[in-house]
C-alpha positions as CSV (number, residue, x, y, z in Angstrom):
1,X,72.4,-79.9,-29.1
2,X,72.9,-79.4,-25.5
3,X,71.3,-76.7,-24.1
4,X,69.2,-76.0,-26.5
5,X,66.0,-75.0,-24.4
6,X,67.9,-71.8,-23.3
7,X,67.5,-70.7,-27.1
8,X,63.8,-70.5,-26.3
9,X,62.5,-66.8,-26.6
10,X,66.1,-65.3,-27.0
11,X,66.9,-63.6,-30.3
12,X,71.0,-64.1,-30.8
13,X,72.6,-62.6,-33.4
14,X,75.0,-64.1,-35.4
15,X,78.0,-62.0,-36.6
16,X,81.2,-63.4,-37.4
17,X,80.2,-67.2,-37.5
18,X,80.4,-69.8,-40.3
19,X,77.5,-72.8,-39.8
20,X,78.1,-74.4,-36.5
21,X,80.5,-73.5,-33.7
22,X,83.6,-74.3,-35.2
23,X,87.3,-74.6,-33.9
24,X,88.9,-70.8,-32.3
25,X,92.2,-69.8,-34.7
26,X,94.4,-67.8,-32.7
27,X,94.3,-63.5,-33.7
28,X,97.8,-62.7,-34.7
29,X,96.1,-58.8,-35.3
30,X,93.4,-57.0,-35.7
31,X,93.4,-57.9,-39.6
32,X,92.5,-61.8,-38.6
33,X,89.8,-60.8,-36.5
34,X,88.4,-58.3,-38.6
35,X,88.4,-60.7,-41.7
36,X,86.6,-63.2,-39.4
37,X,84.2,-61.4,-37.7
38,X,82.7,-60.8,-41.6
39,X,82.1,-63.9,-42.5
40,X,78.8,-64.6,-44.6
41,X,79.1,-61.2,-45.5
42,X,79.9,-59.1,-48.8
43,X,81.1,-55.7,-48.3
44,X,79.8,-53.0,-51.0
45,X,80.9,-49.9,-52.3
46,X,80.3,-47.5,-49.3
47,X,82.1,-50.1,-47.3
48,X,79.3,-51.9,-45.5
49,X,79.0,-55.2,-45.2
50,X,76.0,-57.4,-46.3
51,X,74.8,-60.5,-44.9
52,X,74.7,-62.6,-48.0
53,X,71.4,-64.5,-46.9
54,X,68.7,-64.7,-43.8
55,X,71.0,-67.0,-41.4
56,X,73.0,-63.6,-40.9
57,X,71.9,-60.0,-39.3
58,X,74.0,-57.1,-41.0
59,X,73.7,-53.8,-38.5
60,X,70.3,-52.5,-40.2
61,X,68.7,-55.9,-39.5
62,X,69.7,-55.4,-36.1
63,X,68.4,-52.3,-35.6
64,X,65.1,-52.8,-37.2
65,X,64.5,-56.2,-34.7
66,X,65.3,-54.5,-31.8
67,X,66.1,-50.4,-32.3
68,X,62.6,-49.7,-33.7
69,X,61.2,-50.9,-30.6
70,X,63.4,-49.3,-28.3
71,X,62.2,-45.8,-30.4
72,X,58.5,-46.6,-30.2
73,X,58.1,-47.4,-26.5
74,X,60.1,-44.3,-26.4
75,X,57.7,-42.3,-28.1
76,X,54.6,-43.3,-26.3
77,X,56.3,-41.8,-23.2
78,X,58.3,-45.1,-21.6
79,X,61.6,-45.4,-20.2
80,X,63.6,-47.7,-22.3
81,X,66.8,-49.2,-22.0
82,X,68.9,-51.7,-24.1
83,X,72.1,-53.0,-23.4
84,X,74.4,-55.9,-24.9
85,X,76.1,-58.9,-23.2
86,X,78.8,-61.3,-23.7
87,X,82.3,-62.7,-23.3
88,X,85.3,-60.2,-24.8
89,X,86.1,-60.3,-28.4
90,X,82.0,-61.3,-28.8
91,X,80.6,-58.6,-31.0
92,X,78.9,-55.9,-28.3
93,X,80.3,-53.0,-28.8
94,X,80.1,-53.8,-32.9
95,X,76.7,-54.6,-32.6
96,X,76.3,-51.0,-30.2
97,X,78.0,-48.3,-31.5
98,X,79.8,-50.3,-35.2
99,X,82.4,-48.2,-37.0
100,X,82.8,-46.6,-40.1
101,X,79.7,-46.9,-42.4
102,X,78.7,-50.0,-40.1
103,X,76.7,-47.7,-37.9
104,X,75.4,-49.7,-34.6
105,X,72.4,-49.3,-32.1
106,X,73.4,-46.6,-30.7
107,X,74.1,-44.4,-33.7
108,X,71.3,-45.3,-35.9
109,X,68.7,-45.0,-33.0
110,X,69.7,-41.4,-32.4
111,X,69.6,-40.6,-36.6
112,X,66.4,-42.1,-36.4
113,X,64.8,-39.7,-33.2
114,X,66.1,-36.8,-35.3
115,X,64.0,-38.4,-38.1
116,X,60.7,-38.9,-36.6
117,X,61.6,-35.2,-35.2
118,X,62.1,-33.8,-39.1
119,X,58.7,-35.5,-39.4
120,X,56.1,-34.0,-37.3
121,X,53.7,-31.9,-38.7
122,X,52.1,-30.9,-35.7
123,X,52.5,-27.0,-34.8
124,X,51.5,-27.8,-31.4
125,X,54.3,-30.0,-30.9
126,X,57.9,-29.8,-30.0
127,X,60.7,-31.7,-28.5
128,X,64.0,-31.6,-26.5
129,X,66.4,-34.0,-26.4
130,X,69.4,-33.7,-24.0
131,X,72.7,-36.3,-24.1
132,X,75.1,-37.3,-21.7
133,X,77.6,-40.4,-21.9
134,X,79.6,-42.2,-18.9
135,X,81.8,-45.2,-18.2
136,X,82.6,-47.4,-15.4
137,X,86.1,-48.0,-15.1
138,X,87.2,-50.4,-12.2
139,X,83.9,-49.4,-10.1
140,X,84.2,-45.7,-10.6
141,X,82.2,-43.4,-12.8
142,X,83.7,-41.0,-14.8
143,X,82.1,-38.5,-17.7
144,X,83.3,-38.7,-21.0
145,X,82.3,-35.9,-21.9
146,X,84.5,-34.0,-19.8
147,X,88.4,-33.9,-20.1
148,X,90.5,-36.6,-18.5
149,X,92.4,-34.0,-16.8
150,X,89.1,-32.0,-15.1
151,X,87.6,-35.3,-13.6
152,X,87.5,-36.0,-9.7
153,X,90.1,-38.3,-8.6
154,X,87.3,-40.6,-7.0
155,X,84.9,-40.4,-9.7
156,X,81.3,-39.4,-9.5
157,X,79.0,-40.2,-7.1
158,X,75.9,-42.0,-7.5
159,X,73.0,-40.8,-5.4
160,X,69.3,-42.0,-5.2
161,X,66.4,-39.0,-5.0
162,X,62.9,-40.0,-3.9
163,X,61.1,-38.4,-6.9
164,X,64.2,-38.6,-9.1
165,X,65.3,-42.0,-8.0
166,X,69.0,-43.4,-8.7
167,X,71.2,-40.4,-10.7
168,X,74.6,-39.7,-11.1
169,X,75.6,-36.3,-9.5
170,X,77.5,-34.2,-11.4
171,X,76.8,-35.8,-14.9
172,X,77.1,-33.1,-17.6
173,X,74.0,-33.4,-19.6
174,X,74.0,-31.6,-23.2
175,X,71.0,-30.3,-25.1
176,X,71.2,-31.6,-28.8
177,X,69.1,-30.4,-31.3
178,X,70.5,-32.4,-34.5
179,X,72.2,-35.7,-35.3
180,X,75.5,-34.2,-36.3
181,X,75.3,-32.4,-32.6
182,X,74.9,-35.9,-31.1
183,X,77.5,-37.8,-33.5
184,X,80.4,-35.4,-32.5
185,X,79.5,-35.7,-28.8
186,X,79.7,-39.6,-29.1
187,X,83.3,-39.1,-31.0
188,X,84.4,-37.2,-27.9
189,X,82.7,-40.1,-25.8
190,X,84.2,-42.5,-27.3
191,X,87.7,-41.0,-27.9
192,X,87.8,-40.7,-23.9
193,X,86.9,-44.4,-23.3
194,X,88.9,-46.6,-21.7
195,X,90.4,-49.5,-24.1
196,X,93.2,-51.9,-24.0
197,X,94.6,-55.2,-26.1
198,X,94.1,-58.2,-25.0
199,X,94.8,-61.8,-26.7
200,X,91.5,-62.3,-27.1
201,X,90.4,-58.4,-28.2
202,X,92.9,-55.8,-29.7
203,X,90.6,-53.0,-28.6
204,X,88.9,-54.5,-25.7
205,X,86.2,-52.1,-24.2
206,X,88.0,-51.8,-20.3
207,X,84.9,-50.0,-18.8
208,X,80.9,-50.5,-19.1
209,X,79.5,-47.3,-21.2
210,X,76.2,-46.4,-20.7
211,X,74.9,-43.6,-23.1
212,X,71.6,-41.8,-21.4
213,X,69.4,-40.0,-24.3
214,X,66.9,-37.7,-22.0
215,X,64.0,-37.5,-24.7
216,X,60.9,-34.9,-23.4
217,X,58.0,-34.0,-26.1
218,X,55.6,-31.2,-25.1
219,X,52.0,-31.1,-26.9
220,X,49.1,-28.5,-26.6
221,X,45.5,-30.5,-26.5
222,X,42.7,-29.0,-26.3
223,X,44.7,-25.4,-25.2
224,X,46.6,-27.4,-22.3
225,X,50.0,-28.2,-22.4
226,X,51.1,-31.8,-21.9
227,X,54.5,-33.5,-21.5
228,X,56.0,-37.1,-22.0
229,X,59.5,-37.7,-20.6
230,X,61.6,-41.0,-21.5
231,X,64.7,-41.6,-20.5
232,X,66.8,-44.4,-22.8
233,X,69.7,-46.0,-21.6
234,X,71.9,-47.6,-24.7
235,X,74.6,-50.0,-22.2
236,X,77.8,-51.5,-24.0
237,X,79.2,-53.8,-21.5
238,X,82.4,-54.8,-21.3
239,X,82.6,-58.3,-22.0
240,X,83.7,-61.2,-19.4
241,X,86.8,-62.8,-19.2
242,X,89.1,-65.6,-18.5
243,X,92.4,-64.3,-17.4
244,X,94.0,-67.6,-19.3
245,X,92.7,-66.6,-22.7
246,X,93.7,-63.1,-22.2
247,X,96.7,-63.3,-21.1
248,X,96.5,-60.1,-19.0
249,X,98.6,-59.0,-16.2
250,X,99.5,-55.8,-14.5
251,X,96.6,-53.7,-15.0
252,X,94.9,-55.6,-17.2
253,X,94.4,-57.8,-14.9
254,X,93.5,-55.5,-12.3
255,X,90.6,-54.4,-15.0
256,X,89.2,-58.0,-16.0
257,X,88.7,-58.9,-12.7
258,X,87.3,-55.8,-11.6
259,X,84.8,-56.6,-14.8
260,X,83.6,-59.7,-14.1
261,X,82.9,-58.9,-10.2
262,X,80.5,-56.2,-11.6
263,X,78.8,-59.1,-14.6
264,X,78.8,-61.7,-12.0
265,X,76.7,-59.1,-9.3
266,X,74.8,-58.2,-12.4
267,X,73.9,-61.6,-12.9
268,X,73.0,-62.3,-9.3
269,X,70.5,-59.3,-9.8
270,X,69.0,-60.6,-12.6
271,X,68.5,-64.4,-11.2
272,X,66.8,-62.2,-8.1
273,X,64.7,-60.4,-10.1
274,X,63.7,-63.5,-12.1
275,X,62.6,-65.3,-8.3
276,X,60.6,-62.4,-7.5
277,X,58.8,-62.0,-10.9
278,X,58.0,-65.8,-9.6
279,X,56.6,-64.8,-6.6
280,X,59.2,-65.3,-4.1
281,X,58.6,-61.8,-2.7
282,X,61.5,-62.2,0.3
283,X,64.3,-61.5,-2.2
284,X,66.5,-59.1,-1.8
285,X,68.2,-57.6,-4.8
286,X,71.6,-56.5,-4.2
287,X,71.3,-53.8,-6.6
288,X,74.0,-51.7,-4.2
289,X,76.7,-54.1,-4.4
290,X,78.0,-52.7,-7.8
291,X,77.8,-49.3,-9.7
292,X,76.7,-50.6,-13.0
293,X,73.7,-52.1,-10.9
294,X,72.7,-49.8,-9.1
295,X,72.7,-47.0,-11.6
296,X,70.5,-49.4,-13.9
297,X,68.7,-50.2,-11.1
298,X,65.0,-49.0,-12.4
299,X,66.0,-50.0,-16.1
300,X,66.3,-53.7,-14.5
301,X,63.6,-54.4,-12.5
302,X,61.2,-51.1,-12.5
303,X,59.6,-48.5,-14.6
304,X,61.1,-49.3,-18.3
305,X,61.3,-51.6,-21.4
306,X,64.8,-52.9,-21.3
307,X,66.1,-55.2,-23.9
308,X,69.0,-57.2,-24.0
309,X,71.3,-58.3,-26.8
310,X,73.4,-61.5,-26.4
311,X,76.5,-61.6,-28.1
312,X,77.8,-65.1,-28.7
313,X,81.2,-66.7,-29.8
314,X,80.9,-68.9,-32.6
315,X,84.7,-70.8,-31.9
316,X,84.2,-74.2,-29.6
317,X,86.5,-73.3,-26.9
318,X,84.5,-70.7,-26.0
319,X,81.6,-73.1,-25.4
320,X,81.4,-72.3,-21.3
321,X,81.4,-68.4,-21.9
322,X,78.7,-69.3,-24.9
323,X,76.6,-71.3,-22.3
324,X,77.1,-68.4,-19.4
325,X,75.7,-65.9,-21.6
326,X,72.4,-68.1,-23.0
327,X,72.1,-68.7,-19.0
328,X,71.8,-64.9,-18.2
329,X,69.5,-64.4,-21.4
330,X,67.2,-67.5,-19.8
331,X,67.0,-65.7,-16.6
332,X,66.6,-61.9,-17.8
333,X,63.6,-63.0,-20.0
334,X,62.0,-64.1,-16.4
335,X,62.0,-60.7,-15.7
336,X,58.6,-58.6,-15.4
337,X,58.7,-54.8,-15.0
338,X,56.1,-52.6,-14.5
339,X,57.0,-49.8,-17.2
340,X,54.9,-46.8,-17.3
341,X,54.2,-43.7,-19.8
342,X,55.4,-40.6,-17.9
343,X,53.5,-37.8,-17.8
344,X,52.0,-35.9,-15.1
345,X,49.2,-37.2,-12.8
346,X,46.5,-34.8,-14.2
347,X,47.5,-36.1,-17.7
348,X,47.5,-39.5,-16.9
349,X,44.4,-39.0,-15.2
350,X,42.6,-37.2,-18.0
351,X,44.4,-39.8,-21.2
352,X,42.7,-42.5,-18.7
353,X,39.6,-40.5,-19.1
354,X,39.3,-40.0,-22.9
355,X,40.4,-44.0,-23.3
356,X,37.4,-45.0,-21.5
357,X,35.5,-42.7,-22.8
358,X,36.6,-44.2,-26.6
359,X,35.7,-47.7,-25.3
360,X,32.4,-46.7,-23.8
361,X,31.5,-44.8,-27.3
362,X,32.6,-48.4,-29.4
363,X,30.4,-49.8,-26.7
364,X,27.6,-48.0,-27.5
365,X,27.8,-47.8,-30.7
366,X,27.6,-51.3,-31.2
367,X,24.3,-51.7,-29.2
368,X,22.9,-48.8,-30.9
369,X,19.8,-48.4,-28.6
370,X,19.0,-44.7,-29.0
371,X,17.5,-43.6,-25.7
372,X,14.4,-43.7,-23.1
373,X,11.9,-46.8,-22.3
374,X,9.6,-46.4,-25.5
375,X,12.7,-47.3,-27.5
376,X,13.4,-49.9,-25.9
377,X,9.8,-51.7,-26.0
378,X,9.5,-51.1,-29.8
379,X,12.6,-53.0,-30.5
380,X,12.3,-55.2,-28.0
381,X,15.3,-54.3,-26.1
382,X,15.1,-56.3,-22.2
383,X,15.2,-54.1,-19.2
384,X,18.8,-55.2,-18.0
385,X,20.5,-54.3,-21.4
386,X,18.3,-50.7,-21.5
387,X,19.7,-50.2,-17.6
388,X,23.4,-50.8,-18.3
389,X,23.2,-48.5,-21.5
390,X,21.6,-45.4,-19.5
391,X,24.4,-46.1,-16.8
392,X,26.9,-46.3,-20.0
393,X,25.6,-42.8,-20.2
394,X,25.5,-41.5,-17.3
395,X,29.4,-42.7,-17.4
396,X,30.4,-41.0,-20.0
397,X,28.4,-37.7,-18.9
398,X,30.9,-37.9,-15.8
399,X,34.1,-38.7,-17.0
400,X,33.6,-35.4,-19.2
401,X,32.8,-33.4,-16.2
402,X,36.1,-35.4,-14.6
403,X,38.1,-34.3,-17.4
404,X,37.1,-30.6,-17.5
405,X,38.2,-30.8,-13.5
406,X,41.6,-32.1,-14.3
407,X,42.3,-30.2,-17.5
408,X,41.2,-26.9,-15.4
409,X,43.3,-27.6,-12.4
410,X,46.5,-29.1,-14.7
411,X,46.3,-25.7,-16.6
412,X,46.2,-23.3,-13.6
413,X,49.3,-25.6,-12.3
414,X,51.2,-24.7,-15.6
415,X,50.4,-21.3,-15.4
């Protein structure tokens, strides 16, 4: 098979094909494409489908490869972000946000925070969790979370802080303290998104949505308080397209074009990113030249675990969008961020501490050397080995002192 080393490392998830690409049949309604995009599935009682063996991913499968992840970097303080690509009519915004009992990404991920919330047994622990959701629609951003009619003309504007780095000024962000809160905020979302039909798609995402889950947990240790702030990004992109198999006009048009301007720069930021994970360090990454980059600017190529989900067209004459997307996946895996667990200085300073001081305590309980020069002689212990266990000691004797400093001046800064 052509191509094929561009499979290597990328995880693709098969959803509507039969074994092989096979030849396109053209939709005649949504009924056709619904029927197809279940093949080598079974649907059961509640209405879910089932992949009927291991060549197929059913929604849960999904989330468990790549969702679970997203949630655990999450909860060890990263920022995370996931987001799907591929040509229209592909399977993203199925695989993202599903319908009906075939929950995606997006919906079980958030279920699942609420959870792992319900679970903690810790008194000393508590979490917020705040929600906000956004499209953009021909290169402007709008909330969907607020009315059609109380938007600015002009969309909101993106601005870049030096602490807060790249945010979205004026995005209404909502404090959500259950699942059911979150699920009826996404139905408003979503009812305010931007679709059309297309021949390729009868209910063709028009706009990239990006759903932003603020998610902060706050723990006493040792009478201090601590915090841990990740911010995930769930992205459904709107997928790329060939004006000749749509068969758009009018605004349509105007829409598919103004879609695959912002996927192509996306993909010139990616390949960039990919030559300076290399080493070529005179790149510059046009980040600026679209709004979908540049609010995803960190998620691509700073502080956070990102993800990305190809969706792929099983039907031959779609093999050039097919290649395109493996080509972006080859690239994008290049990538190397530096993600982070946010916290404050003074708790990152004093977790640093306590992890050496672990590792020192392994260390030397391994060698097992008691203490002072007699010791030593009895057991036969050379001089060098007896040195760099006293200064083992003496290291541990200071980080404590260290993190007594830290933990006195973090809690006089809370207080």
């Amino acid at each position: 098979i052509k191509n094929m080393d561009l499979l290597a490392g990328v995880v693709v998830f098969f959803f509507q094909a039969e074994d092989g690409i096979r030849d396109a049949q053209e939709s005649r309604g949504l009924g056709d494409v619904y029927k197809r995009q279940h093949d080598g599935f079974e649907e059961n009682e509640a209405g879910y489908f089932v992949a009927v063996d291991d060549k197929y991913a059913d929604q849960q499968k999904v989330f468990e490869e790549v969702g679970v992840e997203i949630l655990d970097n999450a909860w060890k303080g990263y920022h995370c972000c996931l987001f799907a690509y591929g040509q229209t009519g592909a399977g993203k915004s199925y695989s993202m946000v599903g319908y009906g009992t075939n929950k995606g990404i997006v919906p079980i991920s958030c279920q699942e925070i609420f959870t792992r919330i319900g679970n903690n047994k810790n008194e000393n622990k508590s979490y917020e969790v705040m929600f906000s959701m956004l499209e953009i629609y021909n290169e402007k951003v709008q909330d969907l979370l607020i009315p059609t009619s109380k938007r600015p003309q002009g969309g909101l504007k993106i601005r870049e802080h030096k602490t807060c780095g790249v945010f979205v000024e004026g995005l209404s962000k909502h404090p959500v303290e259950s699942y059911i809160a979150i699920e009826q905020l996404m139905d408003e979302g979503n009812t305010n998104r931007t679709i059309g039909s297309t021949q390729m798609n009868a209910s063709s995402s028009r706009a990239h949505t990006i759903i932003t889950i603020e998610f902060k947990q706050k723990e006493i240790i040792d009478k201090r308080p601590t915090e841990k702030l990740s911010v995930i990004n769930l992205v459904d992109l709107a997928g790329s397209e060939k004006l000749s198999k749509t068969g758009a006009s009018g605004d349509r048009m105007k829409e598919g074009c103004m879609i695959n301007k912002s996927l192509t720069v996306l993909g010139i930021v990616i390949s960039s990113l990919a030559k300076v994970s290399e080493g070529n360090k005179k790149v510059v990454v046009p980040y600026r030249d679209s709004a979908l980059t540049r609010i995803l600017s960190n998620a691509l190529g700073g502080n956070s675990k990102t993800l990305m989900i190809c969706a792929l067209s099983p039907a031959s004459n779609n093999y050039d969008e097919t290649l395109s997307t493996l080509r972006y996946a080859d690239q994008a895996k290049k990538i190397k961020n530096n993600a982070v667990v946010n916290e404050s200085e003074q708790d990152k300073m004093i977790r640093q501490l306590k992890e050496e001081n672990d590792r020192l305590k392994q260390v030397l309980s391994k060698m097992d050397l008691g203490s002072g020069a007699g010791l030593s002689q009895q057991i036969g212990v050379d001089a060098q080995t007896m040195e760099k266990f006293k200064e083992m000691e003496e290291q541990l004797k200071s980080n404590a002192l260290l993190m007594q400093e830290y933990e006195t001046v973090s809690y006089t800064h809370l207080t």
